[in-house]
C-alpha positions as a Markdown table, in Angstrom:
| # | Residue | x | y | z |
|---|---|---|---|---|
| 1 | Unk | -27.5 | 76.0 | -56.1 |
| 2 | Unk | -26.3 | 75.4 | -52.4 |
| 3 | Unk | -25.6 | 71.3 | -51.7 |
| 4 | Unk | -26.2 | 70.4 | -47.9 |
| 5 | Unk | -23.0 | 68.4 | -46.4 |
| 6 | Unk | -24.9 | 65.1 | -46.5 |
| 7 | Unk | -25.5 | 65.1 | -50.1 |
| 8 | Unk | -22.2 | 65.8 | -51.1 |
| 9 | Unk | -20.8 | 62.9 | -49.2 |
| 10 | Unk | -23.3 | 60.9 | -51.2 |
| 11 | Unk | -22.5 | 62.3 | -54.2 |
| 12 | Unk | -18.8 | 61.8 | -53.6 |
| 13 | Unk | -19.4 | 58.1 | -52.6 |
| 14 | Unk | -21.6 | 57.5 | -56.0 |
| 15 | Unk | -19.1 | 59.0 | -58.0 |
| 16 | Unk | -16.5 | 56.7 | -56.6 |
| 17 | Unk | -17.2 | 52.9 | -57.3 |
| 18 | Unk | -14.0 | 51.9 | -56.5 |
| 19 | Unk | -13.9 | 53.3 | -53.0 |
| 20 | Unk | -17.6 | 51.8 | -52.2 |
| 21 | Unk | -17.0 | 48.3 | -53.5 |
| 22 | Unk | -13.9 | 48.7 | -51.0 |
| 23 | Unk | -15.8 | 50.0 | -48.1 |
| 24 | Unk | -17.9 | 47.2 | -48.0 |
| 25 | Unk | -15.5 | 44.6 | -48.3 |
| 26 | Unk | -14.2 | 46.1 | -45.2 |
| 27 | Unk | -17.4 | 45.8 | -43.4 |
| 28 | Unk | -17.7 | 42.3 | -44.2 |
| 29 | Unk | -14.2 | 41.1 | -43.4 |
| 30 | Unk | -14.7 | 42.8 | -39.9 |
| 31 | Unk | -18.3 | 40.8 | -40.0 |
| 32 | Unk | -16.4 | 37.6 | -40.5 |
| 33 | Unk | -13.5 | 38.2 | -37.9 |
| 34 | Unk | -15.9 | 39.0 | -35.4 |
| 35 | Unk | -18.0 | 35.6 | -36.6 |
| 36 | Unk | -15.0 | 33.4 | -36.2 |
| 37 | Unk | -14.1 | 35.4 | -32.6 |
| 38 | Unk | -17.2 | 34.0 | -31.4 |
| 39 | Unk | -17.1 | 30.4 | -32.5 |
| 40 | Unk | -13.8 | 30.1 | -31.3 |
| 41 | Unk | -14.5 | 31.2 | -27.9 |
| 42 | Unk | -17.1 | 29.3 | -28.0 |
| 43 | Unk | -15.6 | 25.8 | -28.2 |
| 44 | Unk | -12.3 | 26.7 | -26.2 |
| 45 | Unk | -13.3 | 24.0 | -23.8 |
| 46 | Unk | -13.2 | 21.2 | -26.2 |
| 47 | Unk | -10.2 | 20.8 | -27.3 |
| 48 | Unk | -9.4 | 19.7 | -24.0 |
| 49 | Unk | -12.4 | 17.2 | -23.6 |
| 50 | Unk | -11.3 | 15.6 | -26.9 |
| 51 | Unk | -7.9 | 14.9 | -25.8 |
| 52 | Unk | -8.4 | 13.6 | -21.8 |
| 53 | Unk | -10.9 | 11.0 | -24.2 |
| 54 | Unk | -8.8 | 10.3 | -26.4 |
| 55 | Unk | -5.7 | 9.9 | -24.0 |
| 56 | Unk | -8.2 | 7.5 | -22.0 |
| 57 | Unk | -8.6 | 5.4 | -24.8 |
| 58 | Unk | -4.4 | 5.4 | -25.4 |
| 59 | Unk | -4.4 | 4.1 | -22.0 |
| 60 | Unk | -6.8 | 1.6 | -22.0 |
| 61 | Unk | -5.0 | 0.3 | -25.0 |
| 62 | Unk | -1.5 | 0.2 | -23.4 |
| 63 | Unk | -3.0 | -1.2 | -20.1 |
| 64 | Unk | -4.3 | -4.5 | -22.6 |
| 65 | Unk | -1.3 | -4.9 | -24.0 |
| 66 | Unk | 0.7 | -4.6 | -21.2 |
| 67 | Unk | -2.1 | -7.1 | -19.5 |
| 68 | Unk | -1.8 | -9.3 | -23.3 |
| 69 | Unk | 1.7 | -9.5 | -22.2 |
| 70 | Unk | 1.9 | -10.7 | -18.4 |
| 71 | Unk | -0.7 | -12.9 | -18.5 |
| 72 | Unk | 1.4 | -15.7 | -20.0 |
| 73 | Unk | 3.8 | -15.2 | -17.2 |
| 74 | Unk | 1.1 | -15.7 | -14.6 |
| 75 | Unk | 0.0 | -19.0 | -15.9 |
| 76 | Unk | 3.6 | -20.0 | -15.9 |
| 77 | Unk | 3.5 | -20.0 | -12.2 |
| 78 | Unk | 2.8 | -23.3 | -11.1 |
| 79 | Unk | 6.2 | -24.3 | -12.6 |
| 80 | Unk | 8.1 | -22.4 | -10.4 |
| 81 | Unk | 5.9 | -23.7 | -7.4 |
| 82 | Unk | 6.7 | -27.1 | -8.5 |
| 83 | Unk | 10.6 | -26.5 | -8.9 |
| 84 | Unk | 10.9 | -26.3 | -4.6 |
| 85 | Unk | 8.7 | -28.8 | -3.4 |
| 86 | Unk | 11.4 | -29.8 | -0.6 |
| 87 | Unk | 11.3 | -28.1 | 2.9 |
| 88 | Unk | 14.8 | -27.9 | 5.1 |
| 89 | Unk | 12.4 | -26.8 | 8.5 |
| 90 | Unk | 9.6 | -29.4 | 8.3 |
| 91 | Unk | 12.1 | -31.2 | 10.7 |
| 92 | Unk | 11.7 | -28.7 | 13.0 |
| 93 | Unk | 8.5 | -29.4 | 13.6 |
| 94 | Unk | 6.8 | -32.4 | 12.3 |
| 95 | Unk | 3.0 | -31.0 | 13.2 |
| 96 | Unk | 3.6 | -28.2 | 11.0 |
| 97 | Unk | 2.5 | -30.1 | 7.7 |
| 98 | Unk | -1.2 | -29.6 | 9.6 |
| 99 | Unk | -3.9 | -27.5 | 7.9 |
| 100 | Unk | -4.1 | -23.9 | 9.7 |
| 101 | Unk | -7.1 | -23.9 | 12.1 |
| 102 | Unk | -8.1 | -20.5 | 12.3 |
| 103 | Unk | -11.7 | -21.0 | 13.7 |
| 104 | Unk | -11.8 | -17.7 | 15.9 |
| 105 | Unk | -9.3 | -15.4 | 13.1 |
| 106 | Unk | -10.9 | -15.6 | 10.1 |
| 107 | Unk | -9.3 | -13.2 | 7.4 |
| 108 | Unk | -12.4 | -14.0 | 5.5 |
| 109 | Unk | -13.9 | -11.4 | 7.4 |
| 110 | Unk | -13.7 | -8.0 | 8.6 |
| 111 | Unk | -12.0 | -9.2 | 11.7 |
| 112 | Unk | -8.2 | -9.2 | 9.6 |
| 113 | Unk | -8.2 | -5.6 | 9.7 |
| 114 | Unk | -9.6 | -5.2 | 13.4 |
| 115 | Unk | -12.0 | -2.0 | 13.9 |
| 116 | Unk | -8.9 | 0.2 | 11.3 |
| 117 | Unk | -11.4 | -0.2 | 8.1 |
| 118 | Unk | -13.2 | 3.3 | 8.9 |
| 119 | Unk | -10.1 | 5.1 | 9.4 |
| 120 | Unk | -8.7 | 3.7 | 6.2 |
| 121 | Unk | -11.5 | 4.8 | 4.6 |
| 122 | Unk | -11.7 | 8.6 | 5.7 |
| 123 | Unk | -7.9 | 8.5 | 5.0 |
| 124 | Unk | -8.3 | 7.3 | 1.8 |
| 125 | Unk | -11.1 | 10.0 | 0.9 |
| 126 | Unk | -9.1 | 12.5 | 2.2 |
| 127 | Unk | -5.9 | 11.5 | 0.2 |
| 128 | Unk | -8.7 | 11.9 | -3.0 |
| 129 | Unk | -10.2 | 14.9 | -2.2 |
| 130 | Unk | -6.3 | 16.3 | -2.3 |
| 131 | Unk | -6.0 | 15.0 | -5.6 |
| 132 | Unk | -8.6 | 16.3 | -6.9 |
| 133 | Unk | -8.2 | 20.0 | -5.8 |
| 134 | Unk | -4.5 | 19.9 | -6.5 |
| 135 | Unk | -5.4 | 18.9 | -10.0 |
| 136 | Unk | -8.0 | 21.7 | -10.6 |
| 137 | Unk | -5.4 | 24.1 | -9.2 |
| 138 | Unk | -2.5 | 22.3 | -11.6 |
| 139 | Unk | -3.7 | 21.3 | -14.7 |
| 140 | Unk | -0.5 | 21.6 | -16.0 |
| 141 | Unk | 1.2 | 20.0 | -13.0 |
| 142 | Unk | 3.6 | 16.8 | -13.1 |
| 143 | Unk | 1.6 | 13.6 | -14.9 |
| 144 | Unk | 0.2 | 10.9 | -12.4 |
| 145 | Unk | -0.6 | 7.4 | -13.3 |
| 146 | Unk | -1.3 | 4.3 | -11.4 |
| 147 | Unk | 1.5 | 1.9 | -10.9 |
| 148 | Unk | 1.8 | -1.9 | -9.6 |
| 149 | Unk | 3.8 | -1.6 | -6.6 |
| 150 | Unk | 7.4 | -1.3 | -6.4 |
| 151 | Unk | 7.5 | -2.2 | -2.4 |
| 152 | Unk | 5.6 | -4.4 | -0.3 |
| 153 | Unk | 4.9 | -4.6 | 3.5 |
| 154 | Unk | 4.2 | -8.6 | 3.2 |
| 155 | Unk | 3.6 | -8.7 | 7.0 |
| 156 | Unk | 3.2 | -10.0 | 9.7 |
| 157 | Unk | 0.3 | -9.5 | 11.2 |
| 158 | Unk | 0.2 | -8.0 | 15.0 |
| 159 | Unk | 3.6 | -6.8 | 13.9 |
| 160 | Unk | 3.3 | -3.2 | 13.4 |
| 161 | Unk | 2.6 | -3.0 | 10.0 |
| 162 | Unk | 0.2 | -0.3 | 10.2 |
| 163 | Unk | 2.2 | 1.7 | 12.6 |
| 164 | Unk | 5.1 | 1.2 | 9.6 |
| 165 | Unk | 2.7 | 2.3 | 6.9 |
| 166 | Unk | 1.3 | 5.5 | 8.5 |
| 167 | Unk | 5.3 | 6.0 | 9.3 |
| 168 | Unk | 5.6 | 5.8 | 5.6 |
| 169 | Unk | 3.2 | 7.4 | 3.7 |
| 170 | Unk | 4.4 | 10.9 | 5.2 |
| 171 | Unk | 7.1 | 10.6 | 3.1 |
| 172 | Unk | 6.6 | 12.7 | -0.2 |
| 173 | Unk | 8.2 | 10.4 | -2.3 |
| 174 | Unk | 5.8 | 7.4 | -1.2 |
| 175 | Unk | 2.6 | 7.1 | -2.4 |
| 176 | Unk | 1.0 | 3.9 | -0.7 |
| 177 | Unk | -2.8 | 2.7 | -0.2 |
| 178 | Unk | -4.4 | 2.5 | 3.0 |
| 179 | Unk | -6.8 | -0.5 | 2.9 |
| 180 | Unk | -5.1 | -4.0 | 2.5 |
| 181 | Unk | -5.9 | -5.2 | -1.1 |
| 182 | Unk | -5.0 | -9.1 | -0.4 |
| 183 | Unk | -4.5 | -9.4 | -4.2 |
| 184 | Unk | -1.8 | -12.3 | -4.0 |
| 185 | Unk | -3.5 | -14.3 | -1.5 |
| 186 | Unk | -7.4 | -13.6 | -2.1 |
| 187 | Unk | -7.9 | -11.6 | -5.5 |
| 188 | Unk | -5.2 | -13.1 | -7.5 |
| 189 | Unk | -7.9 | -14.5 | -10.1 |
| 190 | Unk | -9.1 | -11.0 | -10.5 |
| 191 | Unk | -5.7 | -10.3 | -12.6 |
| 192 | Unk | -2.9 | -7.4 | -12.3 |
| 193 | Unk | -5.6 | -4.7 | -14.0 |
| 194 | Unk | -7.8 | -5.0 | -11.0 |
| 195 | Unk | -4.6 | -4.7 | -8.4 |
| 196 | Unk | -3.0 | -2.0 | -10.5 |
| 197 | Unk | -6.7 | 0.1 | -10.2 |
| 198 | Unk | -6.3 | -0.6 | -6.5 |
| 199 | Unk | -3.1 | 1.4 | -6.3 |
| 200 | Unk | -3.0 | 5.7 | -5.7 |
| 201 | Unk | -2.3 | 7.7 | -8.7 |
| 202 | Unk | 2.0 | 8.3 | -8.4 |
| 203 | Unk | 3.9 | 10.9 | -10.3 |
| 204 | Unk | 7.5 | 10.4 | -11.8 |
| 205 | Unk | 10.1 | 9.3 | -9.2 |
| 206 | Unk | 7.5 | 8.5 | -6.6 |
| 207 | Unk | 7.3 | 4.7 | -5.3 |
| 208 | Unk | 4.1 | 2.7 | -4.9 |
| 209 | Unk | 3.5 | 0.8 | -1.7 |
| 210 | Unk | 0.9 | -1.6 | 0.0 |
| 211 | Unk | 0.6 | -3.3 | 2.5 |
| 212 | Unk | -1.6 | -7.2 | 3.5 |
| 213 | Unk | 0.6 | -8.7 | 6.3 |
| 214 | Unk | -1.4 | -12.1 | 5.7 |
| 215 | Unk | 1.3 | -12.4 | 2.4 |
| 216 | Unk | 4.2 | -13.6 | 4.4 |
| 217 | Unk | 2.6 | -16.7 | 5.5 |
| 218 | Unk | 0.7 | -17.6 | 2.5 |
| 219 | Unk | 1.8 | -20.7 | 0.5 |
| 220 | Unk | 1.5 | -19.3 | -3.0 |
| 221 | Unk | 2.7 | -15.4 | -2.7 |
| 222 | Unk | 6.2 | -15.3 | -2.8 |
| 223 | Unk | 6.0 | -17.0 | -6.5 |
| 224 | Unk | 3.0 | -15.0 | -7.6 |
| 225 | Unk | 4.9 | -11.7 | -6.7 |
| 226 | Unk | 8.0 | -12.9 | -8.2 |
| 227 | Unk | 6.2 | -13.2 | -11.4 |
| 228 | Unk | 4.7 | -9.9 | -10.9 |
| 229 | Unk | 8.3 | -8.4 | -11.1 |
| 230 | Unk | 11.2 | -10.0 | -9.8 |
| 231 | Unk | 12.6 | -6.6 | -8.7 |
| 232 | Unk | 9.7 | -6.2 | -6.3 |
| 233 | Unk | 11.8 | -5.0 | -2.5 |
| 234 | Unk | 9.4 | -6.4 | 0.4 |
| 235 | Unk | 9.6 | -5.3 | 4.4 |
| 236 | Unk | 8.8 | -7.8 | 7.0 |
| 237 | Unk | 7.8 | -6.2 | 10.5 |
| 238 | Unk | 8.9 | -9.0 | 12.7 |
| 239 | Unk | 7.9 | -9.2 | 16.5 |
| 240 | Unk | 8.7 | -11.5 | 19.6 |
| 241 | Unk | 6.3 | -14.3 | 18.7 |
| 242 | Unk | 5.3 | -15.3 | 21.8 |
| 243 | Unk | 3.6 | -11.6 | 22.7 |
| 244 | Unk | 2.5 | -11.8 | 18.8 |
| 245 | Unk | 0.6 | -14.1 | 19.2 |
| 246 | Unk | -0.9 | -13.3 | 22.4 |
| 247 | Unk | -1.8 | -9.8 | 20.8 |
| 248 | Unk | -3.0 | -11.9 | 17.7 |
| 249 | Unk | -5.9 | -13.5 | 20.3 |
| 250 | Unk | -6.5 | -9.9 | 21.4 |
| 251 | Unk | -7.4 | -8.7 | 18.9 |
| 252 | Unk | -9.9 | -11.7 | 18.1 |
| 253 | Unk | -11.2 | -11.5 | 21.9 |
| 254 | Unk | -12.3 | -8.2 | 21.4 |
| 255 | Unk | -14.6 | -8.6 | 18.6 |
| 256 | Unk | -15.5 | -12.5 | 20.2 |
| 257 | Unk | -15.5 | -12.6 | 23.6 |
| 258 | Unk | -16.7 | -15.5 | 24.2 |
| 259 | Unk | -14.0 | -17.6 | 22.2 |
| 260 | Unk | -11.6 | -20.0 | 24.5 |
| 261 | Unk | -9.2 | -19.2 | 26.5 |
| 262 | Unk | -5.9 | -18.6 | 25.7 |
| 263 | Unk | -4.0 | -21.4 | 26.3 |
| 264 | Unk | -6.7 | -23.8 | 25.9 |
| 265 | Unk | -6.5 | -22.8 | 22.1 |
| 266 | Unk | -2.6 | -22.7 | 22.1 |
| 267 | Unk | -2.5 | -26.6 | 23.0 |
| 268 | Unk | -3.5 | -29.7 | 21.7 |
| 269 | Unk | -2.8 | -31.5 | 25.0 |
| 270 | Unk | -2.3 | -29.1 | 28.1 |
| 271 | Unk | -0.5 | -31.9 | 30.4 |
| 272 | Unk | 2.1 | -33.0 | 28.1 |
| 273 | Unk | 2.6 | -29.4 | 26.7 |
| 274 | Unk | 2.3 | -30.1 | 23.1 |
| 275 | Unk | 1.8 | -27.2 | 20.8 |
| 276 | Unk | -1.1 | -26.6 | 18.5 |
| 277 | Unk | 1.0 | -25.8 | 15.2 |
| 278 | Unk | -2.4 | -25.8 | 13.3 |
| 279 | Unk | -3.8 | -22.7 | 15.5 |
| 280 | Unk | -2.8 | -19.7 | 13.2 |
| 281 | Unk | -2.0 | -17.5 | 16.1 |
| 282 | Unk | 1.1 | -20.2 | 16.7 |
| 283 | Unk | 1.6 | -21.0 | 13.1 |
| 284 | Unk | 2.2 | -17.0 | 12.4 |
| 285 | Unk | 5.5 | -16.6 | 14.3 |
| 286 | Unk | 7.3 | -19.8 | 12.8 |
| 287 | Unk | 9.4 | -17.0 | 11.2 |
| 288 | Unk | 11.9 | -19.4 | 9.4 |
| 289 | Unk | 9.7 | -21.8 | 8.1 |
| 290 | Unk | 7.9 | -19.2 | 6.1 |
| 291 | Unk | 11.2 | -17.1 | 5.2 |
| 292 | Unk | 12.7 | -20.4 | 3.7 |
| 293 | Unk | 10.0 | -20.1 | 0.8 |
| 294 | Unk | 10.6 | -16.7 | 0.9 |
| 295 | Unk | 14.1 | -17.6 | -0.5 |
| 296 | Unk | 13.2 | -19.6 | -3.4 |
| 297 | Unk | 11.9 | -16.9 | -4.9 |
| 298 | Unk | 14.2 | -13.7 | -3.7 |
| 299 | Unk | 17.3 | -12.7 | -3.1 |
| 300 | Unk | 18.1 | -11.6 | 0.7 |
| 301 | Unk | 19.1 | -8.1 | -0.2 |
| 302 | Unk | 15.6 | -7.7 | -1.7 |
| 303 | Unk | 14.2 | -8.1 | 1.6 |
| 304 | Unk | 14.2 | -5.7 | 4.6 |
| 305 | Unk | 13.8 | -7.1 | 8.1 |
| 306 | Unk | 12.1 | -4.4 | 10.7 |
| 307 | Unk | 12.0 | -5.3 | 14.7 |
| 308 | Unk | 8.4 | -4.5 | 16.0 |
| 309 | Unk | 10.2 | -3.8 | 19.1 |
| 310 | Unk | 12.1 | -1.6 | 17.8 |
| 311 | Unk | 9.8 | 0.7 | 15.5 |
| 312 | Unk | 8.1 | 1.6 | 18.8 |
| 313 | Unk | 11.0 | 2.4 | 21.0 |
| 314 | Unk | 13.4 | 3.8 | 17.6 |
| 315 | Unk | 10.8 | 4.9 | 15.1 |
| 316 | Unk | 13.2 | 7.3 | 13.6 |
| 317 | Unk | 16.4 | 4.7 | 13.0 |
| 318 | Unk | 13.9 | 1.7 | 11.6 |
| 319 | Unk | 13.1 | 4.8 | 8.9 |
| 320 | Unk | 16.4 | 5.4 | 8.1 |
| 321 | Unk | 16.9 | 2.1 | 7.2 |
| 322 | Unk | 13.6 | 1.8 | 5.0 |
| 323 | Unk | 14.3 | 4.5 | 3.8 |
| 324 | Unk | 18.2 | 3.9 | 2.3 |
| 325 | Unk | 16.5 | 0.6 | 1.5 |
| 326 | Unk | 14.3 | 2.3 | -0.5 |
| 327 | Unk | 17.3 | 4.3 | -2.0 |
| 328 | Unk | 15.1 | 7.5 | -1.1 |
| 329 | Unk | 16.0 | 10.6 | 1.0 |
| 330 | Unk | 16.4 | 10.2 | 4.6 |
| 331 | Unk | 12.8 | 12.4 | 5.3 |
| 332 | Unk | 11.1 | 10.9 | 8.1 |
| 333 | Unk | 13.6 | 11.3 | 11.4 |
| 334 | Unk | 12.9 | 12.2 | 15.0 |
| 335 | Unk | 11.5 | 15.3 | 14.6 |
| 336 | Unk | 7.8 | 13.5 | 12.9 |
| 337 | Unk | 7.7 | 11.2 | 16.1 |
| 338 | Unk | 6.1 | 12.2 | 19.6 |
| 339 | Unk | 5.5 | 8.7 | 22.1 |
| 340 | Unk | 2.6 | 8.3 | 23.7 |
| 341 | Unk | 2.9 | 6.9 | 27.3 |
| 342 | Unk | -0.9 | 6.1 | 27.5 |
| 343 | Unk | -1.0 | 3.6 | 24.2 |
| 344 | Unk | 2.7 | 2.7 | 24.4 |
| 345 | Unk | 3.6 | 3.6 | 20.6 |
| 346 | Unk | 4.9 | 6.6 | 18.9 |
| 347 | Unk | 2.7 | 9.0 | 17.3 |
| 348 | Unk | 2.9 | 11.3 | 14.2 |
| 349 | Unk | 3.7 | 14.8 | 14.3 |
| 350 | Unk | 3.9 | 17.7 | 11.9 |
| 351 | Unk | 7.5 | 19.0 | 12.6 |
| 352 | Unk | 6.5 | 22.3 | 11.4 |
| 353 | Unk | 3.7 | 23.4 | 13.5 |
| 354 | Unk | 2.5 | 22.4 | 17.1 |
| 355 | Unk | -0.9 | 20.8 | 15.8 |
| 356 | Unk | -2.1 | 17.5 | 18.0 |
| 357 | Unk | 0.3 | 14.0 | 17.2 |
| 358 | Unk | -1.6 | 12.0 | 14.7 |
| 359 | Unk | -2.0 | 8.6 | 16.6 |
| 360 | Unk | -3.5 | 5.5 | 15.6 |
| 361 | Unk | -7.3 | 3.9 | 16.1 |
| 362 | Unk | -8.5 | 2.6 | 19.3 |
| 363 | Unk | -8.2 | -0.3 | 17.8 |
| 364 | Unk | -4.0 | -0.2 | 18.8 |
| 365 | Unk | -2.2 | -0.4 | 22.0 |
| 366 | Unk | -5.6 | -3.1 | 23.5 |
| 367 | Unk | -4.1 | -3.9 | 27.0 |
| 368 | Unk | -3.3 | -8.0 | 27.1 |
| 369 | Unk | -4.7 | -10.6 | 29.0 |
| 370 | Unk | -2.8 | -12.3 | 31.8 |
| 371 | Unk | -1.3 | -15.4 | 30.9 |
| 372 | Unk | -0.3 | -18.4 | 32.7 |
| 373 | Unk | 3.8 | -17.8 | 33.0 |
| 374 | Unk | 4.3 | -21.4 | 32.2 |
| 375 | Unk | 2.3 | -21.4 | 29.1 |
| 376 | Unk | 4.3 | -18.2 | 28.3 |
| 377 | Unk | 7.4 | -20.1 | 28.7 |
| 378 | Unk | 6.7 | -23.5 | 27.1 |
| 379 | Unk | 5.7 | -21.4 | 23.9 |
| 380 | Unk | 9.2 | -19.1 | 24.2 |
| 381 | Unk | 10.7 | -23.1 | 24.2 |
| 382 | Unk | 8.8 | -24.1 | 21.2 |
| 383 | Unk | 9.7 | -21.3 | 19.4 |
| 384 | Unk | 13.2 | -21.3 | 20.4 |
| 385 | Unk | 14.9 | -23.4 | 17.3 |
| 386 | Unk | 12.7 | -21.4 | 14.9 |
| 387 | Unk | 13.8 | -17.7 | 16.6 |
| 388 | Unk | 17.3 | -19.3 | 16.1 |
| 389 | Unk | 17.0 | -20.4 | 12.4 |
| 390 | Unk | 15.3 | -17.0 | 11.9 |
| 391 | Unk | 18.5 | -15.2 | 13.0 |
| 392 | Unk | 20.7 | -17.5 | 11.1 |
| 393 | Unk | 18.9 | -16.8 | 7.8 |
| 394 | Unk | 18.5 | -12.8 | 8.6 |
| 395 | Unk | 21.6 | -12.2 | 10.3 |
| 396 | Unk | 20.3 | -10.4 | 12.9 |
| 397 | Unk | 19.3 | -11.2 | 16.5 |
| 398 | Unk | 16.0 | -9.8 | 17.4 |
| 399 | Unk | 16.6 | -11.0 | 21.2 |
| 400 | Unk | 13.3 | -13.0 | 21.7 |
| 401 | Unk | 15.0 | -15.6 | 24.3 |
| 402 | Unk | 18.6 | -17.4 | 24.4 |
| 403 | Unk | 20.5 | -19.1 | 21.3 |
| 404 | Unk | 21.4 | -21.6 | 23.6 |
């Protein structure tokens, strides 16, 4: 009797238990393998989701401890204030103890940051829409987080403190925001959480910066900040405050034509000459008298002194010297700057390519009214023994008028 191949392969397999039970074994271990293949494929994305949730909830939890743990410091504030109640310049000028009248510059409104809030904006969306496309690109790039600031630009305003932070933000190791929080002089009740949110995501050895040039004059700052952190380095952009304060008006005519005039707002009584210390536009460049709070709370090496003047017609040197101030490497120099006759300020420039200078908003380089010389000069004598005290305490002469 003739067996076909087929059968005898069966009958082989039927005779051999062993080797069948072992035959499918192997089929269902491959079954299983392939099963957990799948599954595990299939949930390769959570893993990840499990641990950005999880590490949100970490830092939620260290960001109410670490708020658990400064908010006693906050409420101790008001003892410091009360500690330096004495003022050495009030003698200067006994009208300065006069509640600031600042009817036609009201920081209330959008008029404190002149027609710059659209370009903040786009500047700030385009800073986020970098961050987010260098973090689907890195994923396993450097760690960011958001910091309270290490620097401030605490003013002043009409200074050149937006020129100074566009200056400063091309710096890689500077990470600063674009719109002016006013958290120490406005938003202070909303506590350090809220200004910490405010602030761009940094990575290690990067510094955080802002910028609200109303902080310099305002009573309470310097002791709020000090609370903050003691360590805090600030940068004042100082200017001649005679044409600061006729920029200052500017800037208000432009959105309110039809305020006053000039000199009728910068006296209380045109014939005699007497100064309106309560007009903010005035009040502003009395340099000293707000420095002298200033240095209740700070030591002088913690603060850096810019000339206005100066950042236009030097861009490059003034950044040397924030920068070593900011113990960071000399980046920003001559080659980022390109002067632009037309608005009278420097612009940025990529060093690396020939693309257009990156200049500021209309809303910079406003051509001045003309002023009365003799108002012009009985405001350069008013602010004479303040410009004087100012150098004293700095020890530097900016050359706004004579020491004499």
């Amino acid at each position: 009797m003739e067996y076909s191949p087929i059968y005898q392969n069966l009958h082989v397999a039927s005779s051999s238990p062993v080797k069948n039970k072992l035959f499918v074994f192997c089929i269902m271990l491959s079954l299983w393998v392939y099963m957990i293949y799948c599954c595990v494929g299939y949930c390769s994305t959570m893993p990840s989701l499990m641990v950005s949730t999880a590490s949100s909830k970490h830092s939620q939890h260290l960001e109410k401890v670490d708020s658990n743990r400064t908010q006693p410091r906050l409420q101790n504030e008001g003892d410091l204030e009360s500690e330096h109640q004495e003022d050495p310049l009030d003698s200067l000028d006994p009208l300065f103890g006069a509640s600031s009248r600042d009817l036609f510059n009201n920081e209330n409104d959008l008029d404190s940051r002149g027609g710059e809030d659209w370009d903040e904006i786009r500047s700030e969306q385009r800073t986020l829409d970098n961050n987010v496309v260098s973090s689907l690109f890195n994923e396993s790039g450097p760690v960011e987080s958001k910091k309270l600031p290490q620097a401030i630009i605490i003013g002043v305003k009409k200074g050149g403190t937006r020129a100074l932070l566009e200056f400063l933000r091309v710096h890689p190791d500077i990470r600063a925001v674009g719109a002016e929080p006013h958290f120490f002089d406005r938003n202070y009740d909303k506590g350090l959480e809220w200004y910490r949110d405010r602030m761009p995501e940094t990575q290690e050895g990067q510094i955080t910066m802002e910028k609200t040039p109303s902080y310099y004059v305002t009573k309470d700052v310097p002791a709020r900040i000090h609370t903050m952190s003691p360590d805090t380095k600030l940068i004042v952009v100082v200017r001649d405050p005679v044409t600061r304060a006729i920029s200052d008006y500017t800037q208000t005519r432009s959105k309110k034509p039809d305020i006053p005039s000039f000199e009728s707002l910068a006296f209380k009584n045109r014939t005699t000459g007497l100064i309106d210390t309560s007009w903010s536009a005035v009040q502003i460049g009395m340099y000293a008298k707000h420095l002298q709070r200033w240095l209740q709370y700070f030591p002088k090496d913690q603060l850096l002194f810019i000339s206005g003047e100066r950042l236009i017609s030097d861009p490059a040197e003034e950044m040397t010297r924030i920068q070593d101030f900011l113990g960071l490497r000399r980046v920003v120099g001559h080659k980022h700057f390109h002067f632009n006759p037309a608005k009278g300020f420097p612009c940025l420039k990529r060093p690396e390519g020939n693309s257009k200078p990156h200049c500021l908003g209309k809303t910079k380089g406003r051509t001045h009214p003309n002023i009365d010389p003799e108002v012009v000069q009985r405001l350069r004598e008013f602010y004479q023994p303040f410009n004087r005290r100012f150098y004293q305490m700095t020890g530097h002469d900016f050359g706004w008028g004579s020491w004499s």
